[in-house]
N, C-alpha and C positions, 0 to 999 in steps of 0.2 A: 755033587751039586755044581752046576753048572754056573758060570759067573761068564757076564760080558765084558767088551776087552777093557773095558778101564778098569775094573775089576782085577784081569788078572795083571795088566801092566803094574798095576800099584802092587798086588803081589809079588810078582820077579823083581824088583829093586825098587824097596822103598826110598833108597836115597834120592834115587833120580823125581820121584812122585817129590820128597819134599821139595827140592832143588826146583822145580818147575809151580809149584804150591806157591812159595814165595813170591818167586820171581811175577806171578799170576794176581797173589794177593788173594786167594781163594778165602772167603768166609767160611768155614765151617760150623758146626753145634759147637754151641761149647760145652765142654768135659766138665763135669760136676759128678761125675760116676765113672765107673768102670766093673765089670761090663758095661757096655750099653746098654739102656730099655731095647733099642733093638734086637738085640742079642738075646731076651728071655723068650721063653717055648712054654706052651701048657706041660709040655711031658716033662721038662725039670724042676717043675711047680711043689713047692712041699706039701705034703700030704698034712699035716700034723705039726702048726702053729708053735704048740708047747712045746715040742721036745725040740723045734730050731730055735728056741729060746732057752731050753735046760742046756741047750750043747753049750750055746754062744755062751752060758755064763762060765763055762771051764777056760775060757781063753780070757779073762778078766773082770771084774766088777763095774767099769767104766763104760757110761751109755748115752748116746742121743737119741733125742725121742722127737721125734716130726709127724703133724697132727694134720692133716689137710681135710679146710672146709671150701666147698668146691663155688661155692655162691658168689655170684657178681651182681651189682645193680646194673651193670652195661657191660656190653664186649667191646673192646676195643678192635680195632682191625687186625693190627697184626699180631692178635695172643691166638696163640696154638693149641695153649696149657689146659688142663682136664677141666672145666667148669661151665660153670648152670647157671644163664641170669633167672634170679627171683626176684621178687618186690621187697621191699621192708614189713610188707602186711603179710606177709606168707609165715608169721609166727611158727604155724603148727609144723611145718615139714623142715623150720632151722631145729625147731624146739626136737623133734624125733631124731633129726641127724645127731645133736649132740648127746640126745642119750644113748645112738647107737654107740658111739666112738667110747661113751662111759660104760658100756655091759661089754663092749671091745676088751677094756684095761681090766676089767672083771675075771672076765674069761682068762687074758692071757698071765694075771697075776701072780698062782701059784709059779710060773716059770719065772719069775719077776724077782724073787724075794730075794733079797739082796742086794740087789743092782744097785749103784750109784748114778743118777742121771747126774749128768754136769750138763748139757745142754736140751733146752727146748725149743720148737722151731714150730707154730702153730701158721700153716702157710695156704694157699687156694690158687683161685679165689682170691677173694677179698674176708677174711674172717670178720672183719667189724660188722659186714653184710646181716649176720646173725643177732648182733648186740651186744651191750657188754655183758648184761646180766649172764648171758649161756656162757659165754667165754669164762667170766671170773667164777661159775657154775664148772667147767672144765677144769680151770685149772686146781680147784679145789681136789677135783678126783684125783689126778695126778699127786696131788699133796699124798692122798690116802695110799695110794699106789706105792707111792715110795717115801715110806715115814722119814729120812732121811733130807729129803729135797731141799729144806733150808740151807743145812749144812754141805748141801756138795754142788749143789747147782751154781753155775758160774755164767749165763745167761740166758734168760726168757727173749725170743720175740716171737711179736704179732706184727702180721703183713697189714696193708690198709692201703687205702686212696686216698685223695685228699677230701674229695668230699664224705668220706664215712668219717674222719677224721673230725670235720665240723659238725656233723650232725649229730656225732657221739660225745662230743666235747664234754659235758658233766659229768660222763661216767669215765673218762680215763686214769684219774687217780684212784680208780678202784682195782685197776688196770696194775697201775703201781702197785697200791700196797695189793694186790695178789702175787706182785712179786716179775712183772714183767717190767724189763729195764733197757729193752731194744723194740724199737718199733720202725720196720721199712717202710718206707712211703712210696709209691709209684708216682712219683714226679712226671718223667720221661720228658719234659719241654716246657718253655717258660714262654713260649712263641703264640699266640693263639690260634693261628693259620696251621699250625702243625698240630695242635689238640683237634682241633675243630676237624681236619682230615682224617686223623688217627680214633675219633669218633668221642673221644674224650671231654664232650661238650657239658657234660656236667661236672665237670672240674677247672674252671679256667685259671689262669697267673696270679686273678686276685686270692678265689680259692686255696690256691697251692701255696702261696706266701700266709693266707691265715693259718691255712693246718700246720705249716712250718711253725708258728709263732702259739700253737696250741700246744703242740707237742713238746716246744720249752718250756711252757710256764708250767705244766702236767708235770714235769719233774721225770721225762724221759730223759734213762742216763747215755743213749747212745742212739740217735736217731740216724738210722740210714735211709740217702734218698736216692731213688732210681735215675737215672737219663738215657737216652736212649738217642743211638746215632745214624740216621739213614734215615729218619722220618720222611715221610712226604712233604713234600718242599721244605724240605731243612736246609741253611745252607752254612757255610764258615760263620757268617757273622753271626746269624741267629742262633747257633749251638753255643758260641762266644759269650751273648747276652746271655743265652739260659744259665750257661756257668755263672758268669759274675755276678747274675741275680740270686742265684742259690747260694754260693760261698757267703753270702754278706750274712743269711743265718747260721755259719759255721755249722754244719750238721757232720757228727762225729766220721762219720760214712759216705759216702758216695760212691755209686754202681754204674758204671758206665758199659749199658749190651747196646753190642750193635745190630741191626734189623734181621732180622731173622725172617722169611718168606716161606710160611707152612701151608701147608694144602686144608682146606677147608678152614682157612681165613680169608676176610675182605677182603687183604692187600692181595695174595694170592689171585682172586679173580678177575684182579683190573692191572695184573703185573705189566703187561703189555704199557701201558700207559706209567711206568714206573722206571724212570730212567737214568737207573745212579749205578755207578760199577764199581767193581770188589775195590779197585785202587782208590776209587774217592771214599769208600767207607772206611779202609786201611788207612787211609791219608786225614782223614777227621777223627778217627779213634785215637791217633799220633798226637793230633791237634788237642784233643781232651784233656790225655795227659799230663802236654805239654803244660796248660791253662791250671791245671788243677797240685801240680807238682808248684807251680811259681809260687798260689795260693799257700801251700805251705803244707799241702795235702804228701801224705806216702802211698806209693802204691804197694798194696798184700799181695794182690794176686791181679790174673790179667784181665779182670772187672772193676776190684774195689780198692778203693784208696781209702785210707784213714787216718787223720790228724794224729802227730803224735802224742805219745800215751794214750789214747784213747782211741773209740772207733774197731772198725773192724768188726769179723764175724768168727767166734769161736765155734759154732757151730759146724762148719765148713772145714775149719781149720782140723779143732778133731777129727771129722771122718778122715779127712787125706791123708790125718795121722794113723790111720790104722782102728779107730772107734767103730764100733757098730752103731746102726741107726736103726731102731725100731718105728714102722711107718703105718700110722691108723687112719682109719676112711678110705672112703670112695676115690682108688687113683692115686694112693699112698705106694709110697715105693721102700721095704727094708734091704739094709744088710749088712750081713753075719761077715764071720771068717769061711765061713764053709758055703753059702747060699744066700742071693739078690731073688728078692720077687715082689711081682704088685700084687695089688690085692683092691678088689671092685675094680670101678672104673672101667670105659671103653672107651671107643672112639665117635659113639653118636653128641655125647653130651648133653644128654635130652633129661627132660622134668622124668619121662617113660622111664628110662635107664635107671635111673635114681631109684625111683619106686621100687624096681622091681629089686634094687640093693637093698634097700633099707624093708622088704619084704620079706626077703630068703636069706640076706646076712648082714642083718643089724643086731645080732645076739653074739656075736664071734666073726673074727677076719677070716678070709679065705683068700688064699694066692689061685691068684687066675693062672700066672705066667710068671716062670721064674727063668735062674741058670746058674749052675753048681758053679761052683768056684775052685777050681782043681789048683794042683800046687803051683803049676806054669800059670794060670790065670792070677794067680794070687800075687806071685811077683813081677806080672805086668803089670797088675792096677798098682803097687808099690812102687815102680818106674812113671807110670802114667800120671800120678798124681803127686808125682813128688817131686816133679820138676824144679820148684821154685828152692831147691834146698836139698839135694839128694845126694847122700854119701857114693861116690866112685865103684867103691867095693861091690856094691848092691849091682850097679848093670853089671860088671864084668865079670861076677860070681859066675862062674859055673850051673847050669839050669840044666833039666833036661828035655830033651826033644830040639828038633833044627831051629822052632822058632825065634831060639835065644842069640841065635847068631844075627840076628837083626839088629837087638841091641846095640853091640859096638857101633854099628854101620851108621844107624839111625843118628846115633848121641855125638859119633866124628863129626857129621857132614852137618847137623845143630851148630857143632862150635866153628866149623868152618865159616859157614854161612855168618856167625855173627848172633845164633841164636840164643848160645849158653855159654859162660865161663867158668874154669874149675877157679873156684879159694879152698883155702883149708880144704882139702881134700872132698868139697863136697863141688857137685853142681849148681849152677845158679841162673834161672833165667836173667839176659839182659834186656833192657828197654825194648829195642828190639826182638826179644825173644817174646817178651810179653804180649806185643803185638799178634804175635807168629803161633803163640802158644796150642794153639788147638789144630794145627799143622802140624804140629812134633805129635802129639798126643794122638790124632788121627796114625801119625806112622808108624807107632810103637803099639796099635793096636794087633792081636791075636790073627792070626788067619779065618778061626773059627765064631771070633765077633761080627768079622766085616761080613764072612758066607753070610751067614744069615740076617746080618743089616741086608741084604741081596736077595737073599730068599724071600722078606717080606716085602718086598715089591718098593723098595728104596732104594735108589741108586744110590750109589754113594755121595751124601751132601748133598747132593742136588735137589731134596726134597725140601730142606731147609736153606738152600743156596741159588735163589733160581736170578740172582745177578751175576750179569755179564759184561765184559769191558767191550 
């Protein structure tokens, strides 16, 4: 497979690619997975749902379960993410989704029994787009699913807007007592100049401070809220005021992504006219933290921060720990110890596309595109995502095949750099590194992830990174 020269330059020595990444302030995706979605093929797609779920339960009982409802009442400009604006009056095609995703847990049940879910993650989309009644309708199945779920679940969330948030307001203690106790909000700016750009016009400051003051009284135990940094005409001060205005509702969580530039988004089409470089998004992401740590806020990881004892995403936290994630609907992503794959979902995002899902596989999932998970890929995603806390022993174990020899190289020139320090025998991102994060994570990728990030017509980052200094 043929790769162009940045391709192989980051090949032959990753250290020098980190070393100049830095130095550059390169935005990249951020790691939430390993493999990559780029990385999945139809030919490593599993055949046979149940039985990647009878295997997965020999490696332990412990499970998270991620439900994506793909519906939005608006797109924002620069979401990339799988989903479909519908209306609020489009009843019958939420009402059909959700009972595909319930003859889904039907189907995949028998391979089920047993399982302990400890986390739920019901994400899009905007799920409230649907209502509450489907949702507290969902999670009821899920009860059925795993007669256990009282006793072992350790958090529910639902994504949301701000304005589903108010529109749905009487129904969210039903929300509660179904047993959801995390709810993220897509804040993204307290600025109106920057909603109003980013197309967010039905959500404004005042909006966003009701749904904040909704979701306390509702008796949400952990509200996390989005922000977002690079917006159009965002600038130091106005990211500043959005912090200080959200901090005053103390929300357990806060998410801090920075702009992402995906193809077949707004901001994509008018990039030209979009004039902010990697060093000022690096340099305001700096600035976030720095605002949000005074606040009295902790950072988890190199997004979220959360108040102490409280806050934060166990969700997340298990998979990096080695959990499986089983992932239902249109554009859901699972995975095993042995295999990652999606299942529906394309890249049209059309009402069409849907249909022809909820036509041909609303009775059972189907993996469109997966990627086996071999022994070498097993203990890179265990390196890759385990940056913030990674026992020593783990990279410098003995692996087989040459790709392991990057390791050291990789993790040296990290702590050189200022990006990781050893304690107690483990690794540990620094402030610094946190920034940097998805920089390491990029160069400790597989040789055989990046090919084919290449093969599908991706350069490297740059589909997601199309700022320049």
């Amino acid at each position: 497979m043929q790769l162009d020269s940045r391709h192989n330059e980051f090949l032959v020595d990753r250290s020098d690619f980190l070393k100049r990444a830095v130095q550059e302030s390169w935005q990249l995706p951020f790691v939430y997975c390993y493999p990559p979605r780029t990385s999945y093929i139809q030919a490593e797609a599993p055949k046979d749902l149940r039985l990647v779920w009878e295997r997965d339960a020999t490696f332990g009982a412990d499970l998270n379960v991620y439900i994506h409802i793909p519906f939005c009442r608006y797109r924002c400009s620069f979401c990339g993410l799988y989903n479909i604006t519908t209306k609020s009056s489009q009843t019958e095609l939420h009402t059909r989704y959700v009972k595909s995703l319930k003859q889904q847990l039907t189907y995949l049940s028998p391979s089920l029994a047993g399982r302990r879910i400890k986390s739920l993650f019901i994400g899009g989309g905007t799920p409230f787009a649907v209502g509450i009644p489907l949702l507290v309708e969902l999670l009821k199945s899920i009860r059925s699913t795993f007669p256990d779920f009282s006793s072992t679940i350790e958090e529910v969330t639902v994504e949301a807007s701000p304005d589903s948030v108010v529109s749905e307001r009487d129904g969210i203690k039903e929300l509660v007592n179904a047993g959801v106790d995390r709810i993220s909000i897509g804040v993204q700016s307290l600025d109106l100049n920057e909603l109003q750009r980013s197309g967010r016009t039905a959500a404004g400051s005042k909006m966003i401070l009701e749904s904040l003051e909704v979701l306390r009284t509702s008796g949400i135990r952990n509200i996390n809220a989005d922000l977002m940094v690079g917006l159009e005409g965002q600038t130091d001060l106005s990211l500043k005021i959005s912090i200080s205005r959200l901090v005053e509702f103390l929300p357990e969580t806060v998410s801090i992504y920075p702009i992402g530039i995906r193809n077949r988004t707004a901001l994509a089409r008018r990039i030209a006219d979009y004039p902010i470089s990697n060093k000022a998004i690096c340099d305001r992401l700096a600035l976030a933290s720095m605002l949000l740590r005074s606040h009295g806020y902790q950072r988890e990881t190199s997004i979220q921060f959360k108040r102490p004892n409280s806050g934060g995403l166990k969700h997340k936290q298990f998979y990096f720990g080695g959990m499986s994630v089983l992932g239902l609907g249109s554009g859901a992503r699972s995975y095993t110890r042995e295999v990652a794959y999606l299942t529906g979902g394309g890249s049209k995002r059309s009402l069409l596309e849907l249909e022809t899902y909820l036509q041909t596989e609303a009775d059972r999932p189907v993996a469109k595109s997966g990627v086996i998970i071999t022994p070498d890929e097993a203990k890179t995603r265990e390196i890759v995502l385990g940056l913030h806390g990674l026992d020593i022993e783990t990279v410098y174990a003995n692996g087989a095949g040459p790709y392991h020899d990057h390791f050291a190289s990789v993790i040296e020139t990290a702590m050189l750099l200022g990006l990781l320090q050893e304690a107690n025998a483990k690794l540990w991102l620094t402030e610094k590194g946190f920034l940097h994060r998805e920089l390491v994570c990029w160069a400790l990728f597989s040789n055989q992830s990046l090919q084919r990030h290449s093969s599908q017509g991706v350069d490297f980052g740059l589909e997601q990174r199309q700022l320049s200094d």
